[in-house]
N, C-alpha and C positions, 0 to 999 in steps of 0.2 A: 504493500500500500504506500509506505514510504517513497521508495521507488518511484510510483506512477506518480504519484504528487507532484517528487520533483523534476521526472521529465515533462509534467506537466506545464510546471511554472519556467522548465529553460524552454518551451516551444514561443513563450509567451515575450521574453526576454526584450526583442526587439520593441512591440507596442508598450508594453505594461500598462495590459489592460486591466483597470480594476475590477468589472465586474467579474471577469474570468476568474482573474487572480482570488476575488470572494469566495467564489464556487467551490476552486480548490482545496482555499482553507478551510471551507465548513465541511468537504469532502474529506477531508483530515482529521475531525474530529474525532472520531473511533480511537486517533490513536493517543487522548490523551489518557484510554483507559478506565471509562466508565460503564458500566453497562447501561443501558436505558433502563433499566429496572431500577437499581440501585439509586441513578441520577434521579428519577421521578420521586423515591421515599424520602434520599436527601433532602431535596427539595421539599417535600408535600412537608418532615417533620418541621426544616428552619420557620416555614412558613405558621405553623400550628402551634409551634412554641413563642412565635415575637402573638400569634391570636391568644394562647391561653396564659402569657402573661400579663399582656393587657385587658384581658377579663378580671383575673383575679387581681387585679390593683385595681381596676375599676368597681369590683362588690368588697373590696379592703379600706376603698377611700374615698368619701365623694366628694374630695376636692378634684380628686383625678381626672374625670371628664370634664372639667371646664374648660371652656377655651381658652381663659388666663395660663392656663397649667401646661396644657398641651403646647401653643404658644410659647412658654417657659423651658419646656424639651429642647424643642426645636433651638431655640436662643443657646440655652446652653450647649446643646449640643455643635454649635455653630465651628468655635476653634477644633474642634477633633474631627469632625464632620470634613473642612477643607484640608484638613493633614490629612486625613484616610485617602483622599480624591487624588490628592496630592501621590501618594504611597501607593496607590493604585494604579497609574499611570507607570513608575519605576518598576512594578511587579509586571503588569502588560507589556512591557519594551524589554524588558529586560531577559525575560523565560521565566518558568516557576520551579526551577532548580533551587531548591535553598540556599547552597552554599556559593554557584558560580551563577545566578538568575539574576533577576532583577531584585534589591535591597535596597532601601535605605536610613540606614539608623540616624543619623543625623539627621532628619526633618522635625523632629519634637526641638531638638536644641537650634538650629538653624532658625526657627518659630523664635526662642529667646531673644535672639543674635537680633533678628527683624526687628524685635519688641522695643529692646533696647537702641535700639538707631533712631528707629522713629521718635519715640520720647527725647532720646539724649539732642536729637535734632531741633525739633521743637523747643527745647527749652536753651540753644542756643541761637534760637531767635529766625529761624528757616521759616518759610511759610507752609502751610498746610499741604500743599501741591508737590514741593520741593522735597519737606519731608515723606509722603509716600511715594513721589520717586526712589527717594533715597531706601526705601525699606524694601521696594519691591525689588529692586538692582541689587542689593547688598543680600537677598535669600537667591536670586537666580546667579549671582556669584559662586556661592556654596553649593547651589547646584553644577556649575562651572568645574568645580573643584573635583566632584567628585565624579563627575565624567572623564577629567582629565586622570585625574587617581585609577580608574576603573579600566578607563579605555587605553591612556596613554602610556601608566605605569606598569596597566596590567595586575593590578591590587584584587584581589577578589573583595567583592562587594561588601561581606561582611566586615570586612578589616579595613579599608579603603572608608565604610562611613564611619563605623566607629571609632576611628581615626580624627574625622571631622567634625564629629556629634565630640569630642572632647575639643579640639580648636573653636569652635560655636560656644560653647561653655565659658573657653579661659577667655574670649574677647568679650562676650557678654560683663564678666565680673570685672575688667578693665575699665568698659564704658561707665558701667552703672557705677562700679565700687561697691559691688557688693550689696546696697541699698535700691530701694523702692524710688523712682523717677516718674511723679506724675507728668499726666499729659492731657492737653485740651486742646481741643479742634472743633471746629463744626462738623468735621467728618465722624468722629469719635460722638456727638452730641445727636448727629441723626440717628447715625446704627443704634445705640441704646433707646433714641425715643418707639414709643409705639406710634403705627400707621391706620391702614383700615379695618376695622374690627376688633380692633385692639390687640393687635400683630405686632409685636417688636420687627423693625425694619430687617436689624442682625440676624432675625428668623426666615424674615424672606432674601436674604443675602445668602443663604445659606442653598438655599436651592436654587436662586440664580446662578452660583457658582457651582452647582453641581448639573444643571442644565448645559449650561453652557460647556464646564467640562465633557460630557457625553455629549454633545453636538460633537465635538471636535476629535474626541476621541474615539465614537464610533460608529459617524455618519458625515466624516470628510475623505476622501483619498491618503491626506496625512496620516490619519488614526485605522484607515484600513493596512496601510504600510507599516505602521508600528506595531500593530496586534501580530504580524507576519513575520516580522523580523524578530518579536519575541516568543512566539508558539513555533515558530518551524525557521528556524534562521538560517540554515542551510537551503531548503528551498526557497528564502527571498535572497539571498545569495547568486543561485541561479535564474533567478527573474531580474538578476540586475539591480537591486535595492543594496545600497548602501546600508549595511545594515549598522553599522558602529555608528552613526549620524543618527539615525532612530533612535538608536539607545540612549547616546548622546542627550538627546531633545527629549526624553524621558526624565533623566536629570535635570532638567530644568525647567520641565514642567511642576515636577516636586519641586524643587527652588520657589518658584512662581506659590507656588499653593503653598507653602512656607512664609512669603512675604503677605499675601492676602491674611493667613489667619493670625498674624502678627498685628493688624489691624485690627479684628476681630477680639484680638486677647486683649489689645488697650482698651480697646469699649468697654467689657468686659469689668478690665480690674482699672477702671481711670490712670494707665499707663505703664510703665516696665515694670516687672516687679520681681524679685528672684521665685527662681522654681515655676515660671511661668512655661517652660518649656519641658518640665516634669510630666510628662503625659502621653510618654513613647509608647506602655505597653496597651491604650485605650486604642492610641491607633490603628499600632499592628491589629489587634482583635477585629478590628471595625473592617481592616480591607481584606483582613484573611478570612472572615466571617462570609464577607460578601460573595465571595467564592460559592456558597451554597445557597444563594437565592439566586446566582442568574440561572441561565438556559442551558449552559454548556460545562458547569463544574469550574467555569474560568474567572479570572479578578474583572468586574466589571463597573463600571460607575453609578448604577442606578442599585445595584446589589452594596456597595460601598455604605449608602447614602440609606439603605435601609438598613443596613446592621448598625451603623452608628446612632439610627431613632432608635432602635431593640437596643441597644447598651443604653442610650438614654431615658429610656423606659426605666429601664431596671435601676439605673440609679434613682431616678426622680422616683419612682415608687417605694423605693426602702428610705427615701428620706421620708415620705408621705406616714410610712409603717412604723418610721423610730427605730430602722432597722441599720444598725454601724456601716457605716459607709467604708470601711474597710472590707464585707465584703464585697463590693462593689470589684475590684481588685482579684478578688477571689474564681466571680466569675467570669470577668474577662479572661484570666488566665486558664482557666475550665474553657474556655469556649475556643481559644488558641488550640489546646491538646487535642481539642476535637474533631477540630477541623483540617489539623495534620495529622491527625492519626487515621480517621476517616480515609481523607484521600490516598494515603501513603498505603493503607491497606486495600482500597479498591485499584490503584495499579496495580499490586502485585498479586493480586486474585483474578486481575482480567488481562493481563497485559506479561504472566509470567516473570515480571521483573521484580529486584529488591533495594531496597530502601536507602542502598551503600552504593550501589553499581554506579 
């Protein structure tokens, strides 16, 4: 099957036709190693579990169904919601190899780094415009960085960001000093106010940016190129796709969605403030989760964007119950083991393969 794919994609070489090119790759799907069975239960359970939590938080609380409440989700959920998007994009360009695939550990602390410039800007008298230049430039930097790490040094991913997720850190503690840097904008003053119905705007930023993300990512020619180059990158290879420039542009789109929710986190906490970039492992959960809402067992943006409200859920409703918000923590990382244990055991049940190879 292998095979046919990729003489399929070199017949194609000279046009690079996209919709051909589509065909093939969903023609490929088989061999990420799911059964349709298995895929349909996966799926039917994520979906039954984000239904019967929000049931039982809803006969546990009746603050729970208000629209103030749910609204309140969404908002909070807003900073981890555009890092998952963000992580998501790295994991699609990248492969879903753990150790040599798509990574990046640094988008939680890269988020601080943001946090931190924007404020420390602002408060050295930059204009509102200036400073989110400055914040969105200074995370597509460190996205910069770690393509150049990844691709140029040849770093494996995992080492390559955690690498950078510690240089994000020591610059953060340089600008700030270690201290809380408030910050005020009118930009900062809209996202927190509420809109129509009594919508915090940062709630509907939140899905603006995740719209938008999924337009791009997988419904342009760019985002069918990069899905290709990280699902079978040998046969965009042979279809003539730069495939290290996708990758590439994966890093920086994480960058990118590192400086957006750097915006998101001043609203948030009125401006930098340490441990603002503590919140690596909500992500990873949210884009590795996502993985079993979409169609194909694959990281996808609208699956991202509902596991992040299901982790928001579950937080917002144990605050609701009085219930320690440490385990909040407990089941993101329960829902991480799951989710690669799951998959890890459904390739090697359908695909004869193992878990080292």
């Amino acid at each position: 099957m292998t095979g046919k794919v990729i003489e399929r994609l070199d017949a194609l070489r000279d046009n690079n036709d996209e919709a051909e090119i589509e065909a093939d790759i969903e023609a490929a799907a088989p061999l990420r190693g799911h059964a349709p069975g298995a895929q349909f239960w996966l799926r039917g359970g994520a979906v039954f579990a984000f239904a019967l939590v929000f049931a039982v938080f809803a006969l546990t609380s009746p603050l729970f169904l208000s629209v103030a409440n749910l609204a309140n989700i969404v908002q909070q959920s807003a900073v981890v919601g555009v890092l998952g998007l963000g992580l998501t994009a790295v994991l699609i360009g990248g492969g879903a190899d753990p150790i040599k695939g798509g990574l990046d550990l640094s988008i939680a602390a890269n988020l601080g780094l943001c946090a931190a410039v924007y404020a420390v800007t602002l408060r050295a008298g930059a204009t509102s415009a200036q400073a989110v230049g400055l914040t969105l430039a200074a995370g597509v930097a460190v996205g910069a960085l770690n393509a150049f790490a990844v691709l140029g040094l040849r770093i494996l991913p995992l080492l390559a960001t955690l690498t950078t997720m510690n240089l994000c850190a020591g610059l953060e503690l340089v600008l700030t000093q270690n201290t809380s840097v408030p910050a005020s904008s009118p930009l900062l003053g809209w996202l927190i106010d509420e809109g129509a119905f009594g919508i915090p705007h940062l709630a509907t930023a939140l899905v603006a940016v995740a719209a938008l993300f999924t337009l791009v990512v997988h419904y342009t020619p760019f985002g069918l190129r990069l899905r290709a180059s990280g699902e079978h990158a040998q046969a965009a290879r042979a279809a003539g796709l730069n495939v290290r420039a996708y990758v590439a542009a994966s890093y920086l789109l994480g960058g990118l969605a590192a400086g957006i929710a750097a915006l998101a986190s001043s609203a948030l906490l009125s401006g930098s403030s340490p441990g603002a970039g503590e919140n690596l492992l909500a992500v990873v959960a949210s884009a590795l989760l996502g993985v079993v809402f979409s169609r194909r067992m694959v990281p996808t943006m609208p699956g991202t964007l509902l596991a992040v409200l299901f982790i928001g859920v579950v937080s917002n409703g144990f605050q609701l119950d009085n219930v320690s918000s440490y385990w909040v923590n407990g089941v993101e990382g329960a829902l991480i083991l799951f989710v690669v244990a799951t998959t890890a055991l459904l390739r090697r049940r359908h695909l004869g393969t193992h878990a080292h190879d």
